[in-house]
PDB file with SEQRES, HELIX, SHEET and CRYST1 records, atoms N, CA, C and O in Angstrom:
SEQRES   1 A   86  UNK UNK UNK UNK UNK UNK UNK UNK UNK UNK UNK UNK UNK          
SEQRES   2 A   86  UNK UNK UNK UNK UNK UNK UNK UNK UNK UNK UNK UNK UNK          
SEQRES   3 A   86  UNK UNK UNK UNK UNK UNK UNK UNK UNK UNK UNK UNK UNK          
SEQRES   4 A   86  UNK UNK UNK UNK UNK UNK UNK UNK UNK UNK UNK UNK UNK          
SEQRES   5 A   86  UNK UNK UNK UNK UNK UNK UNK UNK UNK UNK UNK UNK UNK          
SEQRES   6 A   86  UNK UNK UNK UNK UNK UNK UNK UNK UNK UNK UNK UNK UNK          
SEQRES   7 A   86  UNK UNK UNK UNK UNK UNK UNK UNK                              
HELIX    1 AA1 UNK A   15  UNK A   26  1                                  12    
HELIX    2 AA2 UNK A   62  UNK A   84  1                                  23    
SHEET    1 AA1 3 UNK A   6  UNK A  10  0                                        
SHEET    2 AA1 3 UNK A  54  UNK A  58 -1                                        
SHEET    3 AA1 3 UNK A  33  UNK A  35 -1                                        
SHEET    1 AA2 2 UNK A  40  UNK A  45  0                                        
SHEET    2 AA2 2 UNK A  48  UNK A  52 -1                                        
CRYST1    1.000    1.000    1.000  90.00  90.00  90.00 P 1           1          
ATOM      1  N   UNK A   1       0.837  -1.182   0.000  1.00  0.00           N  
ATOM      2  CA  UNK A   1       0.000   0.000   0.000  1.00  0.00           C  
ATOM      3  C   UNK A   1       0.881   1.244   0.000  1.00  0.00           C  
ATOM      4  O   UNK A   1       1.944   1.411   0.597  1.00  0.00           O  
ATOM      5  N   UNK A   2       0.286   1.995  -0.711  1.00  0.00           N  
ATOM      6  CA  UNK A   2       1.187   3.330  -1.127  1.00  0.00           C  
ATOM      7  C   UNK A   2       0.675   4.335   0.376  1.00  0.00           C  
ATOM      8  O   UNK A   2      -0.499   4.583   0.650  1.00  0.00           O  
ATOM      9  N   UNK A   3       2.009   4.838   1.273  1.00  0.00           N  
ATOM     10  CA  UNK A   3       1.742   6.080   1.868  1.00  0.00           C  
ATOM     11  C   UNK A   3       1.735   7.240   1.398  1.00  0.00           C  
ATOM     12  O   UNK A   3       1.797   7.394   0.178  1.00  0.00           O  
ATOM     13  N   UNK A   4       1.658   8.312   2.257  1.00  0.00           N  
ATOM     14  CA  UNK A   4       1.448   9.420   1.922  1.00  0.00           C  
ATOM     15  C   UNK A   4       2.079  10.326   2.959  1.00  0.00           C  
ATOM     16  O   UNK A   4       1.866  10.006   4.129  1.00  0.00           O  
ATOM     17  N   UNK A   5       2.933  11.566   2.702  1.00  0.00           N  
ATOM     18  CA  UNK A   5       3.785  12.056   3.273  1.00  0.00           C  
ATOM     19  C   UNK A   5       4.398  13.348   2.570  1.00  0.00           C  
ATOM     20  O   UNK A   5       4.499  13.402   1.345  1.00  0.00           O  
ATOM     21  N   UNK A   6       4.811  14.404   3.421  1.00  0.00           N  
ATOM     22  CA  UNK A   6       5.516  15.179   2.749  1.00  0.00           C  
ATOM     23  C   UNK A   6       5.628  16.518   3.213  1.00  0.00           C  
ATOM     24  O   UNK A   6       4.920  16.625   4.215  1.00  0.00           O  
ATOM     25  N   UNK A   7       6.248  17.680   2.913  1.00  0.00           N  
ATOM     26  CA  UNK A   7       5.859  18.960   3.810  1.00  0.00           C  
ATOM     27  C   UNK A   7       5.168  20.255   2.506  1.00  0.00           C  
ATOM     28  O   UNK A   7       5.284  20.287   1.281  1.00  0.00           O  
ATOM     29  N   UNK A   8       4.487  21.147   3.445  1.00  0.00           N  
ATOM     30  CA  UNK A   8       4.433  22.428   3.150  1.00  0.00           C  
ATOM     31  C   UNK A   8       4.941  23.143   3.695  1.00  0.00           C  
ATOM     32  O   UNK A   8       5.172  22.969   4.891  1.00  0.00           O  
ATOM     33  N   UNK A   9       5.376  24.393   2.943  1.00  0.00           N  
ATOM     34  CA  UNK A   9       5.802  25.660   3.453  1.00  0.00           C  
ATOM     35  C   UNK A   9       4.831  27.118   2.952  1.00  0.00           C  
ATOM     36  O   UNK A   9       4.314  27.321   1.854  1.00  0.00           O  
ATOM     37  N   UNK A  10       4.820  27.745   3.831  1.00  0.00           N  
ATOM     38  CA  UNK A  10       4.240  29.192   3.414  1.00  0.00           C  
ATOM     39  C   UNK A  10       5.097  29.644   3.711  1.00  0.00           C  
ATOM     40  O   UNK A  10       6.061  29.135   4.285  1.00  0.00           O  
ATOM     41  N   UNK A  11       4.830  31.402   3.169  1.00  0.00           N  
ATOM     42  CA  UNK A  11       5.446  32.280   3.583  1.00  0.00           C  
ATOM     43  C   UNK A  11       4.294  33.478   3.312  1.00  0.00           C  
ATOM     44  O   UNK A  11       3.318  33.551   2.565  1.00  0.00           O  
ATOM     45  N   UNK A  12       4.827  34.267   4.176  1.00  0.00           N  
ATOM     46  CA  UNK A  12       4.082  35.649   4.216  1.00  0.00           C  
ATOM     47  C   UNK A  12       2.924  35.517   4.950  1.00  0.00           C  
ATOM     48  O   UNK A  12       1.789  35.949   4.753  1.00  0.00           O  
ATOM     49  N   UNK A  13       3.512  34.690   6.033  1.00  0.00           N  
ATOM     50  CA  UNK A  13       1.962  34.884   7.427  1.00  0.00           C  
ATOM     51  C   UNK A  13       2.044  35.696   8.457  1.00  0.00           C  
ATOM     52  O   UNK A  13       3.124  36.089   8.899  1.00  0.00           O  
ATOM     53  N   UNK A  14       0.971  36.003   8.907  1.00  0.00           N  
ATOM     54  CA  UNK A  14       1.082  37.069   9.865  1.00  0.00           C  
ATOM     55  C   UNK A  14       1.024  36.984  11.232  1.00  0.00           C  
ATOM     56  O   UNK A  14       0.706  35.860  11.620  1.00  0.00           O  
ATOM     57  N   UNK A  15       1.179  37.606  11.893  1.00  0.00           N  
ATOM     58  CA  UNK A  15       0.743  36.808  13.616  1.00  0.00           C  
ATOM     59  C   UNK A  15      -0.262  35.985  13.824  1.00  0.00           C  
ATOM     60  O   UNK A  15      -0.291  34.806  14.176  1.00  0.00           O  
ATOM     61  N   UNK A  16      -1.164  36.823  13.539  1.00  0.00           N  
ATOM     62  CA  UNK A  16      -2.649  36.470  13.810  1.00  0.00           C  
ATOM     63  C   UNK A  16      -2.946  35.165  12.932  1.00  0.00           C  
ATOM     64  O   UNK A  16      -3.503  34.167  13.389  1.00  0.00           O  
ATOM     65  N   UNK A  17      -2.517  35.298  11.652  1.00  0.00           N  
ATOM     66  CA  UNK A  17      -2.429  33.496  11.354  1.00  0.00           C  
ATOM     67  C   UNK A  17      -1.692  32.615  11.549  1.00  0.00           C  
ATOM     68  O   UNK A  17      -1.979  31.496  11.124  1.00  0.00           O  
ATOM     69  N   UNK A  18      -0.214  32.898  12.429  1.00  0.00           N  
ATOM     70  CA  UNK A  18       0.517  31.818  13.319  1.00  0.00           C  
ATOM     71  C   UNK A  18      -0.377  31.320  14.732  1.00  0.00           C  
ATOM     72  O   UNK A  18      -0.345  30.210  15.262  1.00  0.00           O  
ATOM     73  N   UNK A  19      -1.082  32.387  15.097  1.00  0.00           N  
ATOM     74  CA  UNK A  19      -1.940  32.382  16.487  1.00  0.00           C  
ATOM     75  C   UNK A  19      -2.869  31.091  16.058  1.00  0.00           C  
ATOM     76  O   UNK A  19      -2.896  30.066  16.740  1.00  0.00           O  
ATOM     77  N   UNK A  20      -3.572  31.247  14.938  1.00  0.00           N  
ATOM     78  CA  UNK A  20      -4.449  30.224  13.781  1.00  0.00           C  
ATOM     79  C   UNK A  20      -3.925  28.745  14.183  1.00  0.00           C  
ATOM     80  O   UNK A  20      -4.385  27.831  14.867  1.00  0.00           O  
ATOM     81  N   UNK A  21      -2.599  28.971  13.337  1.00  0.00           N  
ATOM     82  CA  UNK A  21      -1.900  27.545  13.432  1.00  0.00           C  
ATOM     83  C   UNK A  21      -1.802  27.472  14.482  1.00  0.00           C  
ATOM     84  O   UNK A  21      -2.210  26.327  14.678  1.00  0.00           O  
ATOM     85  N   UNK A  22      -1.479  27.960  15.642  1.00  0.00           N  
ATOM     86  CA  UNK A  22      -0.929  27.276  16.900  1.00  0.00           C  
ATOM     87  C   UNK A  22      -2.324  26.526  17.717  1.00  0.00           C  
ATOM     88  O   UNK A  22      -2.219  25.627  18.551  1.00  0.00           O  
ATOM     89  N   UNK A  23      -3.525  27.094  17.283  1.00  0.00           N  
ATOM     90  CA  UNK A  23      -4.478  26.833  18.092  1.00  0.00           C  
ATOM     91  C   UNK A  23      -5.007  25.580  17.008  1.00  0.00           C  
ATOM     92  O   UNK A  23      -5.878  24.899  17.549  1.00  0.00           O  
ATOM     93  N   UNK A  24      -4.741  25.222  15.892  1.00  0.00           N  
ATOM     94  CA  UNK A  24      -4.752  23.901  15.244  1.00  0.00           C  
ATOM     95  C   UNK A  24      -4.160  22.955  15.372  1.00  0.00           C  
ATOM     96  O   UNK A  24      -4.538  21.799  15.184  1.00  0.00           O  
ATOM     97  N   UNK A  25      -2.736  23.491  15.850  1.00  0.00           N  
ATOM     98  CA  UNK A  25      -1.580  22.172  16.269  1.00  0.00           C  
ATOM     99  C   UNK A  25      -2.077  21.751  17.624  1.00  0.00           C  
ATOM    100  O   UNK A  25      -2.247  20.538  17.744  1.00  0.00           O  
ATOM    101  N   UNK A  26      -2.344  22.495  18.659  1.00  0.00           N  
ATOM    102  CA  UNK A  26      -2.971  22.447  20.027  1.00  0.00           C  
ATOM    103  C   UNK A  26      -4.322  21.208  19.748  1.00  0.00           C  
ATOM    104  O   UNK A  26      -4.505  20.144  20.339  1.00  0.00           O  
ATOM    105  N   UNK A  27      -5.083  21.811  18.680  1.00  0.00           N  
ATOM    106  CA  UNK A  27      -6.526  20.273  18.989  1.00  0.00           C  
ATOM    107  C   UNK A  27      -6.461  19.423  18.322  1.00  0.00           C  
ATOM    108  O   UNK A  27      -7.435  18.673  18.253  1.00  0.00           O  
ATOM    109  N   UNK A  28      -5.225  19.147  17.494  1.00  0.00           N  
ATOM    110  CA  UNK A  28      -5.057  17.924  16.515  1.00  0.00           C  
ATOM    111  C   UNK A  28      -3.713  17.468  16.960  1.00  0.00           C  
ATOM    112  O   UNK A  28      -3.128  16.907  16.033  1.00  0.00           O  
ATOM    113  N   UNK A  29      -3.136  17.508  17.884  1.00  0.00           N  
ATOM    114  CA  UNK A  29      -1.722  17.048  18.369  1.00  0.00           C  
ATOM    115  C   UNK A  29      -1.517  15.759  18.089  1.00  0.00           C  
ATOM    116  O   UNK A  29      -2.117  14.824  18.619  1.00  0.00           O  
ATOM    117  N   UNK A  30      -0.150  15.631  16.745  1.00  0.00           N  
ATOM    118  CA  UNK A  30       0.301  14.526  16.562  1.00  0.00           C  
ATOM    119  C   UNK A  30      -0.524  14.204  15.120  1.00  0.00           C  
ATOM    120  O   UNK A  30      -0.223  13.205  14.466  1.00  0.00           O  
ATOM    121  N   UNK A  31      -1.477  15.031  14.725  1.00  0.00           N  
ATOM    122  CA  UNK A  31      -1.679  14.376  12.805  1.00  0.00           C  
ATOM    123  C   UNK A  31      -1.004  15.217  12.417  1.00  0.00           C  
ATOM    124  O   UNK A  31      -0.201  14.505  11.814  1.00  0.00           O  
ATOM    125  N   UNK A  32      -0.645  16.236  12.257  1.00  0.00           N  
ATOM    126  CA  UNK A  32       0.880  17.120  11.715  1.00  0.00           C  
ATOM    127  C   UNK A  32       1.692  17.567  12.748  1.00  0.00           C  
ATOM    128  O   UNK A  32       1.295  17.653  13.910  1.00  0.00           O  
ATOM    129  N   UNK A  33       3.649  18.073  12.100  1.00  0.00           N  
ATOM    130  CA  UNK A  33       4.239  18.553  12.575  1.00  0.00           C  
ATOM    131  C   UNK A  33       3.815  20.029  11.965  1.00  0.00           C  
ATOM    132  O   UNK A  33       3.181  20.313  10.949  1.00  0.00           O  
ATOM    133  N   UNK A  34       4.565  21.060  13.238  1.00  0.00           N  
ATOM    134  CA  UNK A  34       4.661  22.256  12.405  1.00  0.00           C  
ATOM    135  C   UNK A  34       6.175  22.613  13.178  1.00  0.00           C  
ATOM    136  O   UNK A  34       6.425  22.504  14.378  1.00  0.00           O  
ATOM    137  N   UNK A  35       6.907  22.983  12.296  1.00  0.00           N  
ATOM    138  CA  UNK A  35       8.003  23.165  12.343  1.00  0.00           C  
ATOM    139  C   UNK A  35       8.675  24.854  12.571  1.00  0.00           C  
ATOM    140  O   UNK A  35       9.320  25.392  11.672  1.00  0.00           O  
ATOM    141  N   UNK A  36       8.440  25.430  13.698  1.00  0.00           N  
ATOM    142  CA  UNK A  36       8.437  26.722  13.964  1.00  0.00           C  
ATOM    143  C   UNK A  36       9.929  27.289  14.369  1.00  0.00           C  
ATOM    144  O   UNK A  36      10.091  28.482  14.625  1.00  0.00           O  
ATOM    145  N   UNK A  37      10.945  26.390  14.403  1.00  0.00           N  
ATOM    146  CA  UNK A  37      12.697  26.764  14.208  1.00  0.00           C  
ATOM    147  C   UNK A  37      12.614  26.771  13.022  1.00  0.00           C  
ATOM    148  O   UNK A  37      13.719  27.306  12.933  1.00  0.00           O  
ATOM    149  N   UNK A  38      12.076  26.585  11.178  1.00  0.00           N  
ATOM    150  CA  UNK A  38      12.112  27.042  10.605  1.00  0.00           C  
ATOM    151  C   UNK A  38      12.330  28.410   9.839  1.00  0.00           C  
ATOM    152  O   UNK A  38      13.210  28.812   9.079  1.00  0.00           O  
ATOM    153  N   UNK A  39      11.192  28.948  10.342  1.00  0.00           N  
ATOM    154  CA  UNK A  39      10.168  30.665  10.202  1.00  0.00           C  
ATOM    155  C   UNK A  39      11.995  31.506  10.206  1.00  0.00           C  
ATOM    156  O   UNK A  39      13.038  31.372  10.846  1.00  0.00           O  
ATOM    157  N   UNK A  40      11.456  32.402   9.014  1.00  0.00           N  
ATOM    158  CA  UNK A  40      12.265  33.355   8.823  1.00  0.00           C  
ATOM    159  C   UNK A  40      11.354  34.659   9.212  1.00  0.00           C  
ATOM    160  O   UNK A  40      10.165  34.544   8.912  1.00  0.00           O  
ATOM    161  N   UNK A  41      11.685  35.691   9.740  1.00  0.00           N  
ATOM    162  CA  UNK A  41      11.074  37.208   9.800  1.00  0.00           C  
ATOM    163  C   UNK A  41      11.132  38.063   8.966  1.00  0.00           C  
ATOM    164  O   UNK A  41      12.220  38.572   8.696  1.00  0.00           O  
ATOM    165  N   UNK A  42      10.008  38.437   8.355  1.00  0.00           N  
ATOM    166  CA  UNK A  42      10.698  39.969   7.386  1.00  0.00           C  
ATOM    167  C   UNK A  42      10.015  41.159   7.870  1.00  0.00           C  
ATOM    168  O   UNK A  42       8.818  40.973   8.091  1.00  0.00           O  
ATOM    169  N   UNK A  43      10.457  42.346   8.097  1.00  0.00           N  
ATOM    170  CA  UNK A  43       9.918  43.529   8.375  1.00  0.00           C  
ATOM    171  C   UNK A  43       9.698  43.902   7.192  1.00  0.00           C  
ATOM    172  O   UNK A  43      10.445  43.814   6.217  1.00  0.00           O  
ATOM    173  N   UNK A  44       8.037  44.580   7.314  1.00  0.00           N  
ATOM    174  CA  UNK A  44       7.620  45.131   6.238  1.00  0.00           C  
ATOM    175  C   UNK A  44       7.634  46.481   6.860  1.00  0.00           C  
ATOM    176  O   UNK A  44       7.343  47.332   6.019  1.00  0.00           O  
ATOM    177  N   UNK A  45       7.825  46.882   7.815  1.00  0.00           N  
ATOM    178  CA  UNK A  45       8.264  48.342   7.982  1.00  0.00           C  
ATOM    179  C   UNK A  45       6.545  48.637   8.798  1.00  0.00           C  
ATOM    180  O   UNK A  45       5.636  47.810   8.716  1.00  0.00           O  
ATOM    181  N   UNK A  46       6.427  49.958   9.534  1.00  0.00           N  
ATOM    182  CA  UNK A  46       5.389  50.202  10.239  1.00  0.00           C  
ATOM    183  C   UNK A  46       5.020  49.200  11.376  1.00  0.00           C  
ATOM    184  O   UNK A  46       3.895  48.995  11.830  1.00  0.00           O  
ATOM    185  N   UNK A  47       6.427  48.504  11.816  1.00  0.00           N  
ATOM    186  CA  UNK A  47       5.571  47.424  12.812  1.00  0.00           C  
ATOM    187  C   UNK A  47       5.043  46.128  12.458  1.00  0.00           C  
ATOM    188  O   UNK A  47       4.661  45.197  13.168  1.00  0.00           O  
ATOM    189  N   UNK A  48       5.109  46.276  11.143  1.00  0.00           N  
ATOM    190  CA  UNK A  48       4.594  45.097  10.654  1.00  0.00           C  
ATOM    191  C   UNK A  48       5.636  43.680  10.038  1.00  0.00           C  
ATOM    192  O   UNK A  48       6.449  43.666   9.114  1.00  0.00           O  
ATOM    193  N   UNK A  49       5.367  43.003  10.619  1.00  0.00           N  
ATOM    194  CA  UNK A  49       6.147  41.550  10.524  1.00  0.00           C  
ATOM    195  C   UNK A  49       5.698  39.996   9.725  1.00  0.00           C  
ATOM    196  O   UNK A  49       4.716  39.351  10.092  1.00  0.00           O  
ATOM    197  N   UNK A  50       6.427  39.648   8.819  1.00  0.00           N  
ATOM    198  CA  UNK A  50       5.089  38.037   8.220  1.00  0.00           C  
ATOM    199  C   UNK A  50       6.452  37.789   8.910  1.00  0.00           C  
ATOM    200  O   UNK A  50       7.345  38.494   9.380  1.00  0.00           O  
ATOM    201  N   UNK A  51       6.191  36.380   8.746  1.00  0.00           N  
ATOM    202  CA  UNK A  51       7.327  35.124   9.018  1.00  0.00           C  
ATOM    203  C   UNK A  51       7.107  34.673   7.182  1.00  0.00           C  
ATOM    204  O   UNK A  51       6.169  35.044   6.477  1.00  0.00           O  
ATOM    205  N   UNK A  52       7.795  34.154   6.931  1.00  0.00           N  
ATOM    206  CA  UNK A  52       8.409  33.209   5.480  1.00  0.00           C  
ATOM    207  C   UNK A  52       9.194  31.419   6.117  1.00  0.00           C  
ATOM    208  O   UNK A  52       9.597  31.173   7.254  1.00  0.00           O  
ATOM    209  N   UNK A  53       9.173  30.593   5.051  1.00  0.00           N  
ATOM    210  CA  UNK A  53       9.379  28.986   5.649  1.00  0.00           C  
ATOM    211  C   UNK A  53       8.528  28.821   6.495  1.00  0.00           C  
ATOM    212  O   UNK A  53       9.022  28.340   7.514  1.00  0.00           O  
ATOM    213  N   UNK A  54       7.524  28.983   6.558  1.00  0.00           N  
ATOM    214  CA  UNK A  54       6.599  28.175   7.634  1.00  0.00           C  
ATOM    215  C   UNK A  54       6.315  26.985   7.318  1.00  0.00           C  
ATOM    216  O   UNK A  54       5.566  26.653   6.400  1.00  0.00           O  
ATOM    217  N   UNK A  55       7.070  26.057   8.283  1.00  0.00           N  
ATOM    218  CA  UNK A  55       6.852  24.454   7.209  1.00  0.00           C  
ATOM    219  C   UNK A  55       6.055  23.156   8.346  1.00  0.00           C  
ATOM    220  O   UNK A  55       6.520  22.852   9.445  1.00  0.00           O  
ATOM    221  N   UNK A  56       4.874  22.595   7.770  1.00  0.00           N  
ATOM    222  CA  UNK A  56       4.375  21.617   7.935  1.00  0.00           C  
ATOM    223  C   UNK A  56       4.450  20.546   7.458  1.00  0.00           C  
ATOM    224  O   UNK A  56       4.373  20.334   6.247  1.00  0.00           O  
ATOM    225  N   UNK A  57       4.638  19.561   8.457  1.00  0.00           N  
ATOM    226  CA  UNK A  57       5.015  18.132   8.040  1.00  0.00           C  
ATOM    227  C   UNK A  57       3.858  17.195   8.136  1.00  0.00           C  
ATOM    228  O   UNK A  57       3.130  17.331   9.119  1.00  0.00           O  
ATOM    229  N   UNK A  58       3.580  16.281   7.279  1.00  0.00           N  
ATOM    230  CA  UNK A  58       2.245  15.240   7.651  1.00  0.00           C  
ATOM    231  C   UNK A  58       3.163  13.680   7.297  1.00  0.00           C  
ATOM    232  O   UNK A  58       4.197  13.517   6.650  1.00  0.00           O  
ATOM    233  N   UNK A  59       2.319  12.727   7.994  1.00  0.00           N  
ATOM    234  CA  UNK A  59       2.549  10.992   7.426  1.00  0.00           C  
ATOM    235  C   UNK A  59       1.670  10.416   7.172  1.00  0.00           C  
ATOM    236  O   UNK A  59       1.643   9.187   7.113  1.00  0.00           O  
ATOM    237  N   UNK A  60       0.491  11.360   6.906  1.00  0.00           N  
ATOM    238  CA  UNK A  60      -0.809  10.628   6.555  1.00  0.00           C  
ATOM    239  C   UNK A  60      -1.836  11.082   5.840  1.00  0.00           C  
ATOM    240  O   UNK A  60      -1.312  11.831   5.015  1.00  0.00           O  
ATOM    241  N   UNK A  61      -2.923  11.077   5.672  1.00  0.00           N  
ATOM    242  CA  UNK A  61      -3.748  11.631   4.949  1.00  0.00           C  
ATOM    243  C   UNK A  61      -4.561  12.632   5.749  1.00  0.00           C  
ATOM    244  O   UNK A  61      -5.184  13.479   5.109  1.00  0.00           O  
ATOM    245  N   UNK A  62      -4.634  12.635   7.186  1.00  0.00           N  
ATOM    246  CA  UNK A  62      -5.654  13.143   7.954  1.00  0.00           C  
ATOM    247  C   UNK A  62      -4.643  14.447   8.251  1.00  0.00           C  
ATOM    248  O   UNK A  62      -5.140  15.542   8.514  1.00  0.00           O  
ATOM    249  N   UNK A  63      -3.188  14.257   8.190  1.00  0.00           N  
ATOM    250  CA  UNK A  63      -2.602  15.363   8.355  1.00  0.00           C  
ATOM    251  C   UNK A  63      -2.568  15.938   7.206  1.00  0.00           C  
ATOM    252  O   UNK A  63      -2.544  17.149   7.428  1.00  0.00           O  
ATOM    253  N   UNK A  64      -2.554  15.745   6.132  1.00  0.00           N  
ATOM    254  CA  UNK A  64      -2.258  16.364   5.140  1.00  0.00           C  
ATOM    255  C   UNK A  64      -4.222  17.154   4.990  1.00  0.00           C  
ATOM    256  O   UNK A  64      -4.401  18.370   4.927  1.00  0.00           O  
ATOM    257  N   UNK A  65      -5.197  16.300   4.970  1.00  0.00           N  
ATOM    258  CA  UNK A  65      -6.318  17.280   5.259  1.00  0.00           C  
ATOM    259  C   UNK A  65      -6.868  18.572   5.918  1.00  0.00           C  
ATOM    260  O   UNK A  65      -7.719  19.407   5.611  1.00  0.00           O  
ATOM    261  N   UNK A  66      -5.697  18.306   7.345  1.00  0.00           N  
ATOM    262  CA  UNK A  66      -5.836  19.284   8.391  1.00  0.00           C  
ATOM    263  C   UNK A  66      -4.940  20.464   7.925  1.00  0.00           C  
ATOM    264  O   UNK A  66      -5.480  21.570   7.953  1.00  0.00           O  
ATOM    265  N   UNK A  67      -3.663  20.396   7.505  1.00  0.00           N  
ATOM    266  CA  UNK A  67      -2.923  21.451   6.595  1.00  0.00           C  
ATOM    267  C   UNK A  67      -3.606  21.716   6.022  1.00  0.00           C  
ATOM    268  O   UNK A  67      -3.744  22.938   6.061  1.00  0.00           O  
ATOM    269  N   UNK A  68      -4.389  21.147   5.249  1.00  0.00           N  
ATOM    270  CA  UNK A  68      -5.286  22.147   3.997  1.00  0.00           C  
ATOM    271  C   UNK A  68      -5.928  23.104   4.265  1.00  0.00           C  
ATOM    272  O   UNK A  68      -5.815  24.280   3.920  1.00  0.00           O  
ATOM    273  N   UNK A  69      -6.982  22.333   5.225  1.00  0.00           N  
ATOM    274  CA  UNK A  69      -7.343  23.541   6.382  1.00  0.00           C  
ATOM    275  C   UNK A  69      -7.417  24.436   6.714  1.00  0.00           C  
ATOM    276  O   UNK A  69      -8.250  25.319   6.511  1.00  0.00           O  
ATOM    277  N   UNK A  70      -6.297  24.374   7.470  1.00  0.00           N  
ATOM    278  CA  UNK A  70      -5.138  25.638   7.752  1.00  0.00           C  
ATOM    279  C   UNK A  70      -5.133  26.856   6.800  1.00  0.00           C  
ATOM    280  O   UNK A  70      -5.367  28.039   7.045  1.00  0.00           O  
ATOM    281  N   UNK A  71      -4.702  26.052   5.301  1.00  0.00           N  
ATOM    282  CA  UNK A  71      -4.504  26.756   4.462  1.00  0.00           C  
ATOM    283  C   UNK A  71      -5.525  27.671   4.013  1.00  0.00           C  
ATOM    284  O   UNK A  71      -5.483  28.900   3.979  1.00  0.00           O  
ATOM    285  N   UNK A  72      -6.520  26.819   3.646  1.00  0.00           N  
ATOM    286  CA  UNK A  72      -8.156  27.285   3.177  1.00  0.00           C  
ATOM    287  C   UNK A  72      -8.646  28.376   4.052  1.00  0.00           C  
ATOM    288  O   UNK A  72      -9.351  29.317   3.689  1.00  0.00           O  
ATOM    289  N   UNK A  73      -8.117  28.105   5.455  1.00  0.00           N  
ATOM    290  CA  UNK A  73      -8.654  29.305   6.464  1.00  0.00           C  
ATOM    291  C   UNK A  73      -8.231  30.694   6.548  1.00  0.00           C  
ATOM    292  O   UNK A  73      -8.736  31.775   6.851  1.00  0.00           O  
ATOM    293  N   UNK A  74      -6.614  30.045   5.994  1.00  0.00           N  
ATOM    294  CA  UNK A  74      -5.985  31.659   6.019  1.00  0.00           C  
ATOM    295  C   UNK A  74      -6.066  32.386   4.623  1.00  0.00           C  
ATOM    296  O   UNK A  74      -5.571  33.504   4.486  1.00  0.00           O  
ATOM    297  N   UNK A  75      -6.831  31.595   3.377  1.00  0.00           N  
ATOM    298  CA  UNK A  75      -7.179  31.721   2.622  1.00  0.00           C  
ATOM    299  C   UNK A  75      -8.280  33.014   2.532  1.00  0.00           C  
ATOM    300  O   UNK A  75      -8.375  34.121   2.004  1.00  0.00           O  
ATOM    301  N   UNK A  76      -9.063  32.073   3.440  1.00  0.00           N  
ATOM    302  CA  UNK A  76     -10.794  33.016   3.420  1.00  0.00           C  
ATOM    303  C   UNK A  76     -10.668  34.092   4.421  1.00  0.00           C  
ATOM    304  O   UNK A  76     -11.428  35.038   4.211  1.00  0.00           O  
ATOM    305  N   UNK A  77      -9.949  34.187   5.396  1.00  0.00           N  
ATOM    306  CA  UNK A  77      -9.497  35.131   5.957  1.00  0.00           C  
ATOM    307  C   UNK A  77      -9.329  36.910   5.874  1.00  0.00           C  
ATOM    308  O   UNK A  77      -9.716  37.974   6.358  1.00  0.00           O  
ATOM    309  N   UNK A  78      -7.852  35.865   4.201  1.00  0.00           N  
ATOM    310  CA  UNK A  78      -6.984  36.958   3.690  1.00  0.00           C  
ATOM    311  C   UNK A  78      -8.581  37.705   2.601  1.00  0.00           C  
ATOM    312  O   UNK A  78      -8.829  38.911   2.577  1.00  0.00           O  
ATOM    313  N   UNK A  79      -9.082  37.068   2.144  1.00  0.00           N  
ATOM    314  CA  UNK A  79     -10.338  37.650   1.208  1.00  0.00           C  
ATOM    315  C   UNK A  79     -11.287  38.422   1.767  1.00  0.00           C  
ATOM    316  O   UNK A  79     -11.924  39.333   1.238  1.00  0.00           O  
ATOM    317  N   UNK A  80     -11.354  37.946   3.026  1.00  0.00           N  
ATOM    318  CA  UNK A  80     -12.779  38.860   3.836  1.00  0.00           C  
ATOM    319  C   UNK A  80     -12.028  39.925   3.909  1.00  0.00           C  
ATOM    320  O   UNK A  80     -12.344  40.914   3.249  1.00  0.00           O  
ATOM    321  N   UNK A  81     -10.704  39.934   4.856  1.00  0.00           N  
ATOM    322  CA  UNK A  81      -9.939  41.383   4.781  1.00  0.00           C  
ATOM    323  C   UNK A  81      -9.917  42.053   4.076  1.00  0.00           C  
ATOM    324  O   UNK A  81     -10.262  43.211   4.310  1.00  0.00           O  
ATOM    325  N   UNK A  82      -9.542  41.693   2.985  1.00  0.00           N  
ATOM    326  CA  UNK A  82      -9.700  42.506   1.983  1.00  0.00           C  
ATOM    327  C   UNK A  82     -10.526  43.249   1.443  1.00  0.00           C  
ATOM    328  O   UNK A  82     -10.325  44.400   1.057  1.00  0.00           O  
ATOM    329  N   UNK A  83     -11.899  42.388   1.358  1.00  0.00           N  
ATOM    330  CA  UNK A  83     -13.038  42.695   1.078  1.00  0.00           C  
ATOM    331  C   UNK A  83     -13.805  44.202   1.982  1.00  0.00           C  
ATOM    332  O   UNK A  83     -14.460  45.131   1.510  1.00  0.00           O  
ATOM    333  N   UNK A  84     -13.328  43.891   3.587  1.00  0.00           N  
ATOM    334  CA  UNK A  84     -13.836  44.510   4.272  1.00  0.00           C  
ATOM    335  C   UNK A  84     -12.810  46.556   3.865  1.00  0.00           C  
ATOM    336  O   UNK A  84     -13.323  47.665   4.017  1.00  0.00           O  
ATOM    337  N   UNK A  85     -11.615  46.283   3.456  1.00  0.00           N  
ATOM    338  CA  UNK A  85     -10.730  47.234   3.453  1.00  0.00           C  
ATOM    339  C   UNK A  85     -11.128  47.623   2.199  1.00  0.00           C  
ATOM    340  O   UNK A  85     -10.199  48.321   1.792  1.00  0.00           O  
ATOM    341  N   UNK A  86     -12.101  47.565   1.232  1.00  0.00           N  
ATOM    342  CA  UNK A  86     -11.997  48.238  -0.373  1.00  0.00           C  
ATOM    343  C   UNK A  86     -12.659  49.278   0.076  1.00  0.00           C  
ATOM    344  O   UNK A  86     -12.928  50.211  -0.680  1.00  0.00           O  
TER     345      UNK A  86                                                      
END                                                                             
């Protein structure tokens, strides 16, 4: 039987969607890694900070669902913001 395995990385997240991830790694402990000695910092100037390499690890399918997740959330997030700022 074929596994399934592998990582993601983002970049250009913001606090408030590391806060996201941390409170996902917290209720699913152990279907993904998230790998936070990775994270690089960039100042965008005004105070404002993303991290870059944000990397998640899965060995299964339920982790790799829950990353998606993740993803999809900070997805719909980044759109409402936006939406709300035009």
């Amino acid at each position: 039987m074929a596994s399934i395995n592998g990582t993601i990385v983002l970049g250009g997240v913001t606090d408030k969607q590391l806060e996201m991830i941390w409170g996902h790694k917290a209720k699913h402990e152990g279907a993904f890694s998230f790998l936070p000695q990775t994270m690089q910092t960039q100042n965008l100037g005004q105070n404002r900070v993303v991290y870059n390499n944000v990397q998640f690890a899965y060995g299964n399918l339920q982790g790799l669902n829950l990353i998606t997740e993740i993803v999809n959330e900070i997805e719909k997030r980044e759109k409402q913001a936006t939406a709300v700022n035009q």
